[in-house]
N, C-alpha and C positions, 0 to 999 in steps of 0.2 A: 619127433620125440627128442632128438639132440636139440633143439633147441629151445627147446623147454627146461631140457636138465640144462642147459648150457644159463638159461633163466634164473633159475634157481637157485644156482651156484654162483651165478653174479649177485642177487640178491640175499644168499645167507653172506658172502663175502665183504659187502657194503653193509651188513647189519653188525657184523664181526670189527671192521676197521669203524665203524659210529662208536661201538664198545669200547673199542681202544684207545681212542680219540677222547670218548669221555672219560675213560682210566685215568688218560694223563691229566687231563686238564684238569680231574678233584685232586690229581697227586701233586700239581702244581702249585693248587691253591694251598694244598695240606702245606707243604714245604714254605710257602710264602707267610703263611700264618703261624708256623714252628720259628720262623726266622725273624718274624713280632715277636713272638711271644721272651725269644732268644734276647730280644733287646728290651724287653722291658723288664725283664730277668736282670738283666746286664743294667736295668738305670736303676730299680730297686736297690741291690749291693750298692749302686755307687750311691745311691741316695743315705741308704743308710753309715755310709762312711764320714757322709757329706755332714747327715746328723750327730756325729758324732762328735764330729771337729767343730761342729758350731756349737756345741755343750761345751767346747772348751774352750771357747773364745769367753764365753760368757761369761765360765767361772772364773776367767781372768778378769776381765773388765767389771764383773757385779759379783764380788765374790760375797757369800752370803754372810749377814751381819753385817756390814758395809750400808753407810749411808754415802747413795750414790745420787743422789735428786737432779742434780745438773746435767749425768751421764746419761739418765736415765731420759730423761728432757731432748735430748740431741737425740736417741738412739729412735724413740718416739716420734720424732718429728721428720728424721733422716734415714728410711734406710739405706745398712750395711750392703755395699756393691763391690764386688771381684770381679775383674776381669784379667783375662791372659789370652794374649794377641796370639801368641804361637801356636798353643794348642784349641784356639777358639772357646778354650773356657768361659764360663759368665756364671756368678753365683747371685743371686739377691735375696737378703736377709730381712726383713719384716718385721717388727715387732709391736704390739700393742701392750698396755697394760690389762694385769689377769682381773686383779680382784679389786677390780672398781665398782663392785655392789657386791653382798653378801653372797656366798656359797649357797644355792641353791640347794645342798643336800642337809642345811642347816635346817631345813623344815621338820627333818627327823630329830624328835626331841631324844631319843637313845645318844643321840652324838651329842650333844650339849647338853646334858646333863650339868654339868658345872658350871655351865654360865646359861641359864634357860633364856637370858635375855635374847640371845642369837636368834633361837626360833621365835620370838614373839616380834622382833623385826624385822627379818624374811615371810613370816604373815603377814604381818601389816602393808609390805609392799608388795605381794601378790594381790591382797586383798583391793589396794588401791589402783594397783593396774587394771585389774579386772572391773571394778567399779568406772575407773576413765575410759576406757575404752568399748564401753559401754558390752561385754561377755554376754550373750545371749545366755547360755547357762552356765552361771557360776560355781554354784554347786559343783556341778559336775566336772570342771577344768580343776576345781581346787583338790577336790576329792582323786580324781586320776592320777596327778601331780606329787602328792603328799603318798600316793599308793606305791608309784617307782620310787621316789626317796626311800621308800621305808623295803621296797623290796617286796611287795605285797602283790597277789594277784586279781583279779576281778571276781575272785570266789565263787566262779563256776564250776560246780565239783564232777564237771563230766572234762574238765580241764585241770591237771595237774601237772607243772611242770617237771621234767625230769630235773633239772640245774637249778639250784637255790638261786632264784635273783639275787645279784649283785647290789648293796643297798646303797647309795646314793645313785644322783644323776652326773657323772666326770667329764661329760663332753657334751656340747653343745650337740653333735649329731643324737645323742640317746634321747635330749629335751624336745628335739628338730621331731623326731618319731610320736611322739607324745601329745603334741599340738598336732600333727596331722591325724593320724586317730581321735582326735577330737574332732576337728574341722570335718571330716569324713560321716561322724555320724551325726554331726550339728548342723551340716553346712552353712559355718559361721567364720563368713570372712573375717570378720573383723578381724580373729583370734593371729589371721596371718599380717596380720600390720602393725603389731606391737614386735618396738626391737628390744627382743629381751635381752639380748647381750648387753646392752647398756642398761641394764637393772641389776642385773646378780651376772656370778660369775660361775663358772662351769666347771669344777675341781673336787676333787675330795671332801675337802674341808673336816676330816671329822678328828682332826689333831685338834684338843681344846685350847693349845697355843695360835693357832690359826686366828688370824686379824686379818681386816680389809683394811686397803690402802689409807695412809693420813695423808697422802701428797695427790694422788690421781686417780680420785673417787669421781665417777660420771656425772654431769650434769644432773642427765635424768634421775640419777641415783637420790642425789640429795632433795631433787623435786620433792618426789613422793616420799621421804623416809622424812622430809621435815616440813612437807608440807609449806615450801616455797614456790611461788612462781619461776618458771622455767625461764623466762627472759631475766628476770634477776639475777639465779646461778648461774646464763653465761656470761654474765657480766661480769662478775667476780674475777679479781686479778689476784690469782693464787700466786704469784711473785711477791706481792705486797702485803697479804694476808693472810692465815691461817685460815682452816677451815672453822675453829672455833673461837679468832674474832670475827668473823662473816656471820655467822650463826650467831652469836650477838647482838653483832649490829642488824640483825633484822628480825629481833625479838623473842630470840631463841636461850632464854639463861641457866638452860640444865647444864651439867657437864657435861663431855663424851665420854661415855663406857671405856674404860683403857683395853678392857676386855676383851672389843669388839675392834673397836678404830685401832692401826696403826701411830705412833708418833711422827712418824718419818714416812718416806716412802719406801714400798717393797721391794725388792729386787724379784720381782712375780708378775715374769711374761708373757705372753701365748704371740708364737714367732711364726713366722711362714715362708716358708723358703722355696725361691723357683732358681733350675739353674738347668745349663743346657748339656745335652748328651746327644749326639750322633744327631746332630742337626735339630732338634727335638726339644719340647721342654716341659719338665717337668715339676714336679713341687711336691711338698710335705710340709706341714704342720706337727707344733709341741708347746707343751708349754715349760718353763724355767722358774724354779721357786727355790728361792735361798740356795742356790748349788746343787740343786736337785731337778733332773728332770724326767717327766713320764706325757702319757697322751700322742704318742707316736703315733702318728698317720698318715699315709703316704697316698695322695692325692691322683696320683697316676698324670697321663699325659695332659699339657694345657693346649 
């Protein structure tokens, strides 16, 4: 009998110390993951400091109303790099131009109301994208498309959202969500191998002062909106040319809408910034429009 309780009490003892043992080790993990968590806390703040100071570079260097075409050229071409050896610092600054094709939320005719021409050229280069790239169902990419612009639902009425949609598309992730929902219930690759960032641009747009770029309008942009061959507009030497003696000369003799087109180029970036924190790197994106900036998003660890 002693040793049997003597069994048994080695046995409830080694099930007690297995408990313990696994106590610690979830409490270890908890701790090691509160201590992630602690520094990406810790890169956030510093991200966001990070983004702050870079809004103020900008408004120095591209202050708004300012024709900057040459700065804007370099910064384009170059990015901005920080480094500091002491503290290991490293920043890098990224920039692209914003509004090299029409504001996709120009589809909603409520926002251009005073110049209707916006939304009849933001259809037309849906309309021709979808047609080149051959859109299994069109209908229903334009229709989906035109419903988030405007803030609409699928008018399923066992579905109502609590939260007004928010009516345009502002960022290329809300447009990113939208083609996947399509793709999912089309399964229509196609739809993922069109780069729409180089068609329209991903912003508000619903200021009726809002203009697309006259200096750094996309290749593809001018393709389809004037219906030139693509190996011709990259040919085009925008140093030497306007875009409306180019359009011209390849048989184009309307005017440009002043409405729509920029004169100059915008001082209207979408920026990306990676820099390093506690051996680590990480990044955020924004965009920059005449000394103004919004679209803050913080990418987390690269």
């Amino acid at each position: 009998m002693d040793k049997k309780k003597r069994g048994i009490a080695l046995l409830i003892t080694m099930m007690v110390i297995t408990s313990i043992m696994a106590i610690i080790a979830i409490s270890f993990s908890y701790l090691d993951k509160v201590k992630k968590d602690a520094g990406v806390t810790s890169a956030i703040i510093q991200g966001n400091l990070l983004y702050s100071n870079s809004v103020d570079i900008l408004k120095r260097f591209f202050p708004a109303g300012s024709n900057n075409s040459d700065k804007l050229k370099i910064l384009y071409t170059m990015p901005m790099m920080l480094n500091e050896s002491k503290s290991a610092f490293s920043l890098n600054l990224n920039c692209k131009p914003l509004m090299i094709g029409p504001p996709i939320s120009w589809l909603n005719r409520d926002l251009t109301r005073r110049v209707p021409e916006k939304t009849e050229l933001t259809k037309k280069v849906l309309q021709n994208i979808i047609e080149m790239y051959n859109i299994e169902n069109p209908s229903q990419l334009e229709r989906e498309i035109i419903q988030a612009v405007r803030g609409e639902h699928d008018g399923n009425e066992e579905f109502t959202p609590r939260i007004t949609p928010q009516k345009g598309i502002t960022s290329k992730a809300q447009f990113n969500r939208i083609i996947t929902n399509y793709f999912l219930e089309n399964d229509d690759k196609k739809v993922l191998t069109v780069p729409w960032e180089k068609y329209f641009s991903f912003t508000k747009g619903d200021n009726n002062r809002t203009k697309i770029d006259g200096k750094f309008l996309s290749a593809e942009f001018i393709s389809v909106a004037f219906e030139i061959p693509i190996e011709i507009v990259q040919e085009w030497d925008r140093d030497q040319e306007t875009l409306l003696t180019f359009l011209h000369n390849n048989g184009i003799s309307d005017p440009l809408n002043k409405n729509i087109y920029a004169k100059k180029a915008l001082n209207a970036m979408n920026c990306e910034t990676t820099y390093a924190y506690r051996d680590r790197q990480y990044g955020f994106n924004f965009n920059y429009i005449e000394g103004r900036s919004s679209n803050f998003e913080f990418n987390g660890q690269k």
